[in-house]
BAFISE-525353 format. One record per residue (C-alpha): residue in one letter; x, y, z. Coordinates in steps of 0.25 Angstrom, whole numbers, plus 5000, padded with zeros to 4 digits. Example, Ala and Ser with C-alpha at 12.3 -4.5 7.8 and 13.67 -1.06 7.14 Angstrom:
A504949825031
S505549965029
//
This chain:
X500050005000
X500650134995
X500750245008
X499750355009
X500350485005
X500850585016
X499950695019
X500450835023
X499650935029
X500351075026
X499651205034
X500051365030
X499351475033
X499151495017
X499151425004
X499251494992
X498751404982
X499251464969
X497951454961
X498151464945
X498751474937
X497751574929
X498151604915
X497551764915
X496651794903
X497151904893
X496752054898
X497052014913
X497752114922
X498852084930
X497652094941
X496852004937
X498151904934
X498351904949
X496751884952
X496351794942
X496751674950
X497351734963
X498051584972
X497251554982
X497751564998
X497351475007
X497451535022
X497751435033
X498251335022
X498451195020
X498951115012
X498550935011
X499650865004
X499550705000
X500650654995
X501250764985
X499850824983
X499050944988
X497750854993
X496950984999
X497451135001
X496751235008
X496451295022
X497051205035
X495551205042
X494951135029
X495951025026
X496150945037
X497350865041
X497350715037
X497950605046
X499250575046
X499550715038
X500950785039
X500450915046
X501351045041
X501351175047
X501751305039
X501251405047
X501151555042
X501751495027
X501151495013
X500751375005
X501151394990
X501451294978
X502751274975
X503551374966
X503651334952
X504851374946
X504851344932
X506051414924
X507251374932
X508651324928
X509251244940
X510751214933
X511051364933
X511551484944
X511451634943
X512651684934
X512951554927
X512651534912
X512051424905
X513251414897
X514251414906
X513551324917
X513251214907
X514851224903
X515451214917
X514151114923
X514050974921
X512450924922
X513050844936
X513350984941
X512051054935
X511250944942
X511650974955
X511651114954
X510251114951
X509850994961
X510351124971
X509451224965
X508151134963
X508251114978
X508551264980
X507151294971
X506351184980
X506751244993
X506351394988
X504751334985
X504951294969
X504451164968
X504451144952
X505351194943
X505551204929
X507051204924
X507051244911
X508451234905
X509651134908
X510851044903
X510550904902
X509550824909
X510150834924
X508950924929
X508050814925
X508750734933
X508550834946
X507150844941
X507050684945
X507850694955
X506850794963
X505650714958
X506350594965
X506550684978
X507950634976
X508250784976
X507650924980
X506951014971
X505651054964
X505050974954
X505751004941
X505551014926
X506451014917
X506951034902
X508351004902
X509151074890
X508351184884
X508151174869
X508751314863
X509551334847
X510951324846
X511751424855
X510351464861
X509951494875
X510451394885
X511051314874
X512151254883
X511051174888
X511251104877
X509751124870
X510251174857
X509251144844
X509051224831
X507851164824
X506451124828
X507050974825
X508050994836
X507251054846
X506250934844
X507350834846
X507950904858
X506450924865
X506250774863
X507650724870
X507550824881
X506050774883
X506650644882
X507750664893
X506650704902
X506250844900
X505050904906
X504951004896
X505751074885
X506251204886
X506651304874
X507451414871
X506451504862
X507351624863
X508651644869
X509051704883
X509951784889
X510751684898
X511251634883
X512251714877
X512051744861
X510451714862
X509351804861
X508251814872
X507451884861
X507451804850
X506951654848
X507851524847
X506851454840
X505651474830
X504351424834
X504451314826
X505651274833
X504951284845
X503651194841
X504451074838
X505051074853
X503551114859
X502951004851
X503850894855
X503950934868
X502450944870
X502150824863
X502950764873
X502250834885
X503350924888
X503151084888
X504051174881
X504751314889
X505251414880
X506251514884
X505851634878
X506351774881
X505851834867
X504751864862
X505051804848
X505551654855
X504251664863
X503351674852
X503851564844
X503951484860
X502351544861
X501851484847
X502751354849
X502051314861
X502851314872
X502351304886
X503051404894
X503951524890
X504951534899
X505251704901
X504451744890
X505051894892
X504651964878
X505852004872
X506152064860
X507051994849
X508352074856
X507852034870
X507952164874
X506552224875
X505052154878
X504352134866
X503052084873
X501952024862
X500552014868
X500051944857
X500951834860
X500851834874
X499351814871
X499651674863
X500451644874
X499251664885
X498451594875
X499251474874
X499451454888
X501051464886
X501551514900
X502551614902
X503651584913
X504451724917
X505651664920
X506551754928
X507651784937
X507251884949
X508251994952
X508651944964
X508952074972
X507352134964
X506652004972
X507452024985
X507252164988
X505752194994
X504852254985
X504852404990
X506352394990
X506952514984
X507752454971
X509052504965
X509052544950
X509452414947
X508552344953
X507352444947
X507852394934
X507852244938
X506452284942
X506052334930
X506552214922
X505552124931
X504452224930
X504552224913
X504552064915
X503452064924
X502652164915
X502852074902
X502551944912
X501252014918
X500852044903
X500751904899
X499951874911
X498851984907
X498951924894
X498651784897
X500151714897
X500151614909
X501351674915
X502351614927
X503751654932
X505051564936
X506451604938
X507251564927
X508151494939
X509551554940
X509951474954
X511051584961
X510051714960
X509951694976
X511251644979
X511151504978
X509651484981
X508751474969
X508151584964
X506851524968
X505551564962
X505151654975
X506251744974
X505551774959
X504151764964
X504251864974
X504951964965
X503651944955
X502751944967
X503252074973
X503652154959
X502752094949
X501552154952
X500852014950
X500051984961
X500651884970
X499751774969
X499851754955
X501451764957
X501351644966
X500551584954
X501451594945
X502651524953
X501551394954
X500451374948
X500751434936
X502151384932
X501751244938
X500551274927
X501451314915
X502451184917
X501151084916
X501151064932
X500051144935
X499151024940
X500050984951
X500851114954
X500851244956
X499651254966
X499151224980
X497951114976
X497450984980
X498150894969
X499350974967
X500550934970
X501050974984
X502251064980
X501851184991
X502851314997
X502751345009
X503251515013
X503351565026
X502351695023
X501351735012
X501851744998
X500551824992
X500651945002
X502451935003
X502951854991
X504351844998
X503651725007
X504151634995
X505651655000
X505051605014
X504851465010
X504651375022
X504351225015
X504151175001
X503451064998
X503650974983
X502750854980
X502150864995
X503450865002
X504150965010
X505450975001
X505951115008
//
């Protein structure tokens, strides 16, 4: 006879359920963004886990503790759904390169350097992650590895090398391809070798020399070869795409998610924003990931902080981006944010997804709530994993963070993490 599973009982003073995620209709203000589908709080929470599943979330008095329960007290601490981080790079560190790291590393070494930083991300509330680029087929190795509980971390998806043209960005990954004949046959082994999805250079990026963030890699038809055999394989596609150019041919070949999606003119210079794309986009149901590095100093100092003129201008640089970012919500574009992970930016701590979360929270002007969204439910929607992640609700799977504090009314609770649970246990 197979054991019963183990029962927790998990009290808190609030729950914050992370309802969603809403896609906003065209015409919607940035208002009604944050209203249309605002998460639920539950005062005086708690949370019944069976297993590694949520079986009843809601307040203490109406769900009563079963026999033989684990009883947990969090007292004065908010319940939230594990962070979903999904644009991250564990191999690499702030002030490394690409190029330079995949010369000096060997994968044994990149495999434990990652191993590191995965159990850094856990023990800072992210619970999934995406890693969307690397050398070889070590991080799917570490993805095992953490699925096996042989090793810390959040549960991980990822791509292995990213398919980019010759000499393209991150081509020292080894990804290189030049024709639509190419790209199919490289999709297909990578698939083959265990990737969760495929992951495409569309333009090219600033970390590459001699590359061009504002002008495509590939032509759509290009791109539709590697989209078509990856979903006929059931594997999504991400595109990097920084230019306006590469993210139109990435929008028309149907891919799933474009990864920074910043706008930019064919010299990568300027925004050359184009509604009516933006508007195919929302009407395809293609997510938008901003994927970004915070400043660090900007998301440190408290918002009324006087700020030096070098810190106005990193302001302002967020401010364009979040302008652009808030535009496609109003337009319709499912929209979520992730931080491109640089592991360094906190001196030796990942650059975890609160650190980015509160800066948007306090600077954006989004309201809170739907920033809390879209670092759960709404990433865990865009990577297929909406039905078990990404919310509090009976089913789900019992990935749950627990902050001393309230993150809706003082975001910086999410630095104040207390316990992390993955799959039901207490992994932090």
């Amino acid at each position: 006879m197979r054991d019963a599973p183990r029962r927790r009982y998990l009290r808190f003073e609030r729950a914050f359920l992370a309802s969603g995620p809403t896609v906003p209709l065209a015409g919607q203000s940035v208002d009604d963004i944050g209203g249309a589908a605002p998460g639920e709080v539950v005062e005086d929470a708690a949370i019944l886990v069976v297993g590694n599943r949520i079986a009843a979330v809601g307040p203490a008095p109406a769900i009563p503790v079963p026999p033989g329960a684990e009883v947990i007290e969090h007292p004065g601490a908010t319940a939230l759904p594990g962070l979903v981080d999904a644009h991250v790079h564990l191999m690499i560190r702030r002030g490394e390169s690409f190029i330079d790291l995949c010369r000096t590393h060997d994968d044994h070494q990149l495999l434990v350097r990652s191993a590191a930083h995965a159990r850094q991300m856990l023990e800072a509330g992210v619970t999934t992650a995406r890693d969307c680029g690397s050398r070889g087929t070590f991080l799917q190795a570490l993805r095992d590895g953490i699925a096996q509980r042989l090793l810390p971390g959040p549960r991980l998806l990822t791509c292995g090398a990213p398919i980019t043209s010759t000499g393209g960005h991150l081509w020292s990954c080894g990804g290189e391809v030049d024709t639509a004949a190419e790209a199919r046959t490289l999709a297909r082994r990578l698939l083959r070798d265990g990737a969760d999805f495929i992951k495409v250079m569309a333009t090219g990026g600033r970390m590459t020399p001699g590359t061009s963030p504002g002008r495509a890699q590939f032509d759509e038809a290009e791109l539709r070869a590697i989209v078509d055999d990856a979903h006929r394989l059931g594997r999504p596609v991400a595109a990097h795409v920084l230019g306006t150019e590469g993210m139109a041919h990435a929008i028309r070949a149907g891919v799933d998610t474009l990864e920074h999606g910043n706008w930019l003119d064919a010299d990568g210079s300027a925004v050359a924003f184009d509604e009516p794309l933006a508007r195919e986009m929302a009407v395809r149901g293609q997510f938008r990931n901003m994927a970004t590095n915070p400043s660090r100093t900007l998301a440190e100092l408290p918002r009324n902080a006087a700020l030096d003129a070098n810190l106005r201008r990193d302001l302002a640089e967020h401010h364009e981006r979040w302008h652009w970012f808030r535009r496609g919500l109003e337009l319709g574009v499912p929209s979520f944010y992730s931080t491109d992970a640089i592991v360094g930016q906190w001196d030796g701590e990942s650059p975890d997804m609160a650190w980015l979360t509160i800066l948007i929270a306090e600077r954006s002007g989004l309201p809170v709530p739907l920033v809390l969204r879209m670092a759960t439910a709404v990433p865990a929607a865009a990577l297929g994993l909406g039905q078990d992640l990404g919310t509090l609700a009976p089913g789900r799977v019992a990935d749950i963070l627990v902050v001393r504090g309230d993150p809706l009314t003082h975001p910086r609770a999410l630095r104040a993490v207390e316990s992390v649970y993955r799959d039901g246990d207490r992994v932090a």
